[in-house]
Backbone as CSV, one residue per row, in Angstrom:
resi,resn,N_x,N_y,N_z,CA_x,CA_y,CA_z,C_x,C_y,C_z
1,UNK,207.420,54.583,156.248,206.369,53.589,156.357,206.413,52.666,155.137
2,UNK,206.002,51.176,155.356,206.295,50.646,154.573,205.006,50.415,153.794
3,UNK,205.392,50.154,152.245,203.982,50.415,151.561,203.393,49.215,151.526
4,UNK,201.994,49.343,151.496,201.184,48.219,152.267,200.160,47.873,151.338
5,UNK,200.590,48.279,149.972,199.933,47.635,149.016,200.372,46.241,148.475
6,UNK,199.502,45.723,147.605,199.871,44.488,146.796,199.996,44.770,144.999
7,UNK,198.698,45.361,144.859,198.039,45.999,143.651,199.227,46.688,142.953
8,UNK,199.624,46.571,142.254,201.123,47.168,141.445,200.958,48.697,141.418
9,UNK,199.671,48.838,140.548,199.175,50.182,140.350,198.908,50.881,141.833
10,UNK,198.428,50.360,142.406,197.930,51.064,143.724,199.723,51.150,144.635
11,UNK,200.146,50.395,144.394,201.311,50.655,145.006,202.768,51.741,144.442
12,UNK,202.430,52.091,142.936,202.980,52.860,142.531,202.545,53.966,142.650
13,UNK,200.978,54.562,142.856,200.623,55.585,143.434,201.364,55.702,144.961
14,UNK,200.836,54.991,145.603,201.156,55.513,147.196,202.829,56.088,147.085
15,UNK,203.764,55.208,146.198,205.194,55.731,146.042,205.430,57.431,145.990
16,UNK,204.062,57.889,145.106,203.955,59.235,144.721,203.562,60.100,145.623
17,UNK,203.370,59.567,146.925,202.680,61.030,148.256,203.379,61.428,148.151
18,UNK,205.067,61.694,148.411,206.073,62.956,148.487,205.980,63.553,147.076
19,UNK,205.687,63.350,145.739,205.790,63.985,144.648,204.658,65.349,144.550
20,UNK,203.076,63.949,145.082,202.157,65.399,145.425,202.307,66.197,146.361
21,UNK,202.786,65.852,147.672,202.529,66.571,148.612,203.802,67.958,148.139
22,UNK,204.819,67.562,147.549,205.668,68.775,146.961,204.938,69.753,146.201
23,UNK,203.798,68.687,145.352,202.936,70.005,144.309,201.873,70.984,144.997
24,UNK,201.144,70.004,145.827,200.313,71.053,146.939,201.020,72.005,147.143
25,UNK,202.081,71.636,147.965,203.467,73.050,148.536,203.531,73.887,147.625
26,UNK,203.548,73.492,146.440,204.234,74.390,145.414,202.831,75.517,145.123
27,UNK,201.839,74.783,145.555,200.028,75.610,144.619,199.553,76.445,146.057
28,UNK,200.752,76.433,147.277,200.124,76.652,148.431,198.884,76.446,148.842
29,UNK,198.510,75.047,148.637,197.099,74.417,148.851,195.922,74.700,148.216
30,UNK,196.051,75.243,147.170,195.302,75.992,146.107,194.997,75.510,145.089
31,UNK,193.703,75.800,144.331,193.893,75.101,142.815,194.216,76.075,141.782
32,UNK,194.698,75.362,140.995,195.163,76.700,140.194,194.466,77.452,139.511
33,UNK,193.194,76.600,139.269,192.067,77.428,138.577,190.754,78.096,139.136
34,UNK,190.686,77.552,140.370,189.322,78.297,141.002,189.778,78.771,142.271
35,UNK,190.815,78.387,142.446,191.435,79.269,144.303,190.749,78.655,145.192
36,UNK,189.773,77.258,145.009,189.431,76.820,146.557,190.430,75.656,146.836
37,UNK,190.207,75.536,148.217,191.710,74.919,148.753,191.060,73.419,149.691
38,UNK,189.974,73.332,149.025,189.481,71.705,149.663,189.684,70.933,148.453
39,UNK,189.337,69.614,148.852,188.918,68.098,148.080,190.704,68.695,146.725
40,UNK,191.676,68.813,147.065,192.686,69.153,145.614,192.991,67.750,145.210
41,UNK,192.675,67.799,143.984,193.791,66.663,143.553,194.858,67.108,142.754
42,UNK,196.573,66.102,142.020,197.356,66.657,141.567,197.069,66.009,139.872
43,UNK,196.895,66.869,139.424,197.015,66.501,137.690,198.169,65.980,136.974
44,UNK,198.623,65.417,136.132,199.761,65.128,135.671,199.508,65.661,133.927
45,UNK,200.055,67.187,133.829,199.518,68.090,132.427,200.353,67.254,131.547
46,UNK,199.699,66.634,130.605,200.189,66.723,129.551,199.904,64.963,129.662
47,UNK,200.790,64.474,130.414,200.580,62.440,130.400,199.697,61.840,131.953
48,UNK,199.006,61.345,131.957,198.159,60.411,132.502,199.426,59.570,133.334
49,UNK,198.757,58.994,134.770,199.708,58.324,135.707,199.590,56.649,134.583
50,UNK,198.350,56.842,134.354,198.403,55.048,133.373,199.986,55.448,131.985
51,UNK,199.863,56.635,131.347,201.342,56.836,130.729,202.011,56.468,131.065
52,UNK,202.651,57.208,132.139,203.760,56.892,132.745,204.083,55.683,132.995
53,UNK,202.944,54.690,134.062,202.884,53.481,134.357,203.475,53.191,133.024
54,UNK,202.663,52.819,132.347,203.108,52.053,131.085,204.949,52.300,130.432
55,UNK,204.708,53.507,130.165,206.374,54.121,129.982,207.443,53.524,130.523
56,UNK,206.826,53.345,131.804,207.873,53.098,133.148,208.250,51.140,132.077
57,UNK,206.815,50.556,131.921,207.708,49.205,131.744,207.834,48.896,130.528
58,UNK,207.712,49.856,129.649,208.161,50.158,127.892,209.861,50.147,128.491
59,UNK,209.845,51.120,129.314,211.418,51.784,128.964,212.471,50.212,129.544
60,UNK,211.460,50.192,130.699,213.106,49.057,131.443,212.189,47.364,130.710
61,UNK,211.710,46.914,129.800,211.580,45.819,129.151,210.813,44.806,130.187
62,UNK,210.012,45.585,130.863,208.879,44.598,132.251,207.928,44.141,131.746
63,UNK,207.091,43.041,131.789,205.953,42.848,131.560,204.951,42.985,132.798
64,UNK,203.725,43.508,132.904,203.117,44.185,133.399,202.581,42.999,134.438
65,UNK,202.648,42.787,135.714,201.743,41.799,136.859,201.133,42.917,137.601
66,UNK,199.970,42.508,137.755,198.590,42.638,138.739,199.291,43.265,140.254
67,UNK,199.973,42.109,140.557,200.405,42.293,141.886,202.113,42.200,141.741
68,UNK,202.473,42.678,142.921,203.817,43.287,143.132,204.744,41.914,143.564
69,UNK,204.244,40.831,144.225,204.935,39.704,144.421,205.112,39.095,143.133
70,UNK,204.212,39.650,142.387,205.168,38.532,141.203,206.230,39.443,140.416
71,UNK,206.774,40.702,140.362,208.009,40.973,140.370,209.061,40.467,140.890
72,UNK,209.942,40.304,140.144,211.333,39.944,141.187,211.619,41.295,142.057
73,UNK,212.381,41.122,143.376,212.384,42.530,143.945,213.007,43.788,143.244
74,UNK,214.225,43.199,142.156,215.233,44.277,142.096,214.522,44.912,140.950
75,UNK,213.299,44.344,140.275,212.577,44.597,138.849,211.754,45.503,139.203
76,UNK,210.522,45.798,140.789,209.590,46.376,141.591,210.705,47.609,141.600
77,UNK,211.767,47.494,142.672,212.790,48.966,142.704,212.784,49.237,141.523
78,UNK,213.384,49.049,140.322,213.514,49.719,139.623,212.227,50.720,138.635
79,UNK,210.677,49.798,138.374,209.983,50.235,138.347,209.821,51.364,138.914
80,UNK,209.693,51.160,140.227,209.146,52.237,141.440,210.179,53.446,141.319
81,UNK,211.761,53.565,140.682,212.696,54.507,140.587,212.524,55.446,139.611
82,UNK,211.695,54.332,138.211,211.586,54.798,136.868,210.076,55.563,136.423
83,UNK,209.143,55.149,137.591,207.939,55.761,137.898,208.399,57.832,138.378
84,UNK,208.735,57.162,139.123,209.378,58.924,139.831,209.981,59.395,138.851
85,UNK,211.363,58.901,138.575,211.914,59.750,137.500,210.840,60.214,136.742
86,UNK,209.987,60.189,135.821,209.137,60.009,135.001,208.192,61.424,135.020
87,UNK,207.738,60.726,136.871,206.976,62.059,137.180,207.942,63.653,137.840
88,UNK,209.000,63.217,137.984,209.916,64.694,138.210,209.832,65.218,136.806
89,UNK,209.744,64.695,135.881,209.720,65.265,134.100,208.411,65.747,134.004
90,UNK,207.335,65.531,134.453,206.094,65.966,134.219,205.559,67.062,134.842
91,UNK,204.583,67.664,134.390,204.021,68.971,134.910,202.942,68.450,136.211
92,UNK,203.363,68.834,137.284,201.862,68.836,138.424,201.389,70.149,138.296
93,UNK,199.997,69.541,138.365,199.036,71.401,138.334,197.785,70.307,139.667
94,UNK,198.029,71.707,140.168,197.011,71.136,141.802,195.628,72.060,141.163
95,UNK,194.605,71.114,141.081,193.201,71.303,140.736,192.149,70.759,141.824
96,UNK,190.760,71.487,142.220,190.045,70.847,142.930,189.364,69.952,142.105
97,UNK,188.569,68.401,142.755,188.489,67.697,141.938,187.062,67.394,141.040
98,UNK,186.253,68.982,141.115,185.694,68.914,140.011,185.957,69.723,138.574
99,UNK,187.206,70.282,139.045,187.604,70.898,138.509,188.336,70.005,137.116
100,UNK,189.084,69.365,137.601,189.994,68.237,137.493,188.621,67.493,136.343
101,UNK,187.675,67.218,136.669,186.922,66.372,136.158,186.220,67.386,134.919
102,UNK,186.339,68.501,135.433,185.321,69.439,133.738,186.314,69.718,133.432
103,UNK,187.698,69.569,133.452,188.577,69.543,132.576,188.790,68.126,131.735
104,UNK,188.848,67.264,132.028,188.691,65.928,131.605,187.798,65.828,130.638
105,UNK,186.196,66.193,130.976,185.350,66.419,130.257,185.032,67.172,128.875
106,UNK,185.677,67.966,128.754,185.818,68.971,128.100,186.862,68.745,127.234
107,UNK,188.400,68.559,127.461,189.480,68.159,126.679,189.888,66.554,126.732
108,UNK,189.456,65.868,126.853,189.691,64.391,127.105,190.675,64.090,128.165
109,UNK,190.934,62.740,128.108,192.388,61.948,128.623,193.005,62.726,129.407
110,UNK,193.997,63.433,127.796,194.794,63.751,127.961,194.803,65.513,128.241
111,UNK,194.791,66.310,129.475,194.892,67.289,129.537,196.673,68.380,129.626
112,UNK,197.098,68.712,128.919,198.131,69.922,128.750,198.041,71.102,129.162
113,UNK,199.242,71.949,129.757,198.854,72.703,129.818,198.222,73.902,129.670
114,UNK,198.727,73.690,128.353,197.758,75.090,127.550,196.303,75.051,128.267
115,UNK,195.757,73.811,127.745,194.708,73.620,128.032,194.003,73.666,129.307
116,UNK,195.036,73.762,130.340,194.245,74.158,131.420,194.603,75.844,131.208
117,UNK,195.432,76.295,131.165,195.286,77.676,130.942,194.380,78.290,130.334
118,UNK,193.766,77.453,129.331,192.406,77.878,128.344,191.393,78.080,129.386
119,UNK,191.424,76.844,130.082,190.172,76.517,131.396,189.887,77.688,131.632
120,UNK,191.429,78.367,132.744,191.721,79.068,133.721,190.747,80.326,133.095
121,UNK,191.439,80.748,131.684,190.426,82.070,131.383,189.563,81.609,131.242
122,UNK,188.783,80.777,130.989,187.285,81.280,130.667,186.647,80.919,132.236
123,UNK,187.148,80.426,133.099,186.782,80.280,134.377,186.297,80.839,134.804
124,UNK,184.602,80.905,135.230,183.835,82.083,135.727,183.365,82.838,137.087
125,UNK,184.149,81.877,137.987,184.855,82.171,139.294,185.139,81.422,140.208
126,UNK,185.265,82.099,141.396,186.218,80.731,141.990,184.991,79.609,142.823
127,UNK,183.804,79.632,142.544,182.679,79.204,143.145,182.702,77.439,142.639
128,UNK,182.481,76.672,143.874,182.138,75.308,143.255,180.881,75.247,142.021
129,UNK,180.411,75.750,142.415,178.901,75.810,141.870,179.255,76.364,140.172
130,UNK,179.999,76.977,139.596,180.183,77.701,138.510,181.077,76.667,137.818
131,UNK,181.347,75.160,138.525,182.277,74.671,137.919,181.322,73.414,136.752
């Protein structure tokens, strides 16, 4: 399917459904810290998707547009190649997404893994409500 964004950012996410949908697979629909298996989102431990973004046009010398037409095409591919690469290097941890958010809360920005492992123990069960 062809991606049907404009939004640069929004269109470099949608690039990423096969990256999450591999990490779900990998958490067998699970979060890693409370075991419920609704609302998951995928974390990126350690760097933020805005990192990467950015990384992505540090590394290949892009300056950053709003929208995707004002790339030249072969500048968008390569972005969109150097985005992935980026995130195959990074840690996915599948979290539900308040989970995701009192982790945020708690350790900032930038969450690592340790730091969700810290979560994980003191985690007081697998109840939305305890989160």
């Amino acid at each position: 399917m062809k991606n049907p964004h404009t939004n640069t950012k929004r269109y470099e996410r949608y690039e990423l459904i096969p990256w999450k949908k591999a990490a779900k697979k990998a958490f067998n629909n699970t979060c890693y810290v409370s075991g419920l298996q609704t609302d998951l989102e995928v974390h990126h431990a350690g760097k933020s998707f805005a990192d990467i973004f950015n990384e992505a046009h540090r590394i290949l010398g892009l300056t950053y547009h709003k929208n995707t037409e004002d790339y030249k095409p072969e500048d968008l591919k390569a972005l969109t190649d150097k985005v992935l690469e980026l995130h195959e290097e990074s840690v996915p941890v599948l979290l539900h997404k308040d989970v995701h958010l009192a982790l945020h809360r708690k350790f900032g920005e930038h969450v690592d893994l340790n730091q969700i492992n810290e979560f994980k123990r003191n985690f007081k069960g697998g109840n939305k409500r305890d989160i």
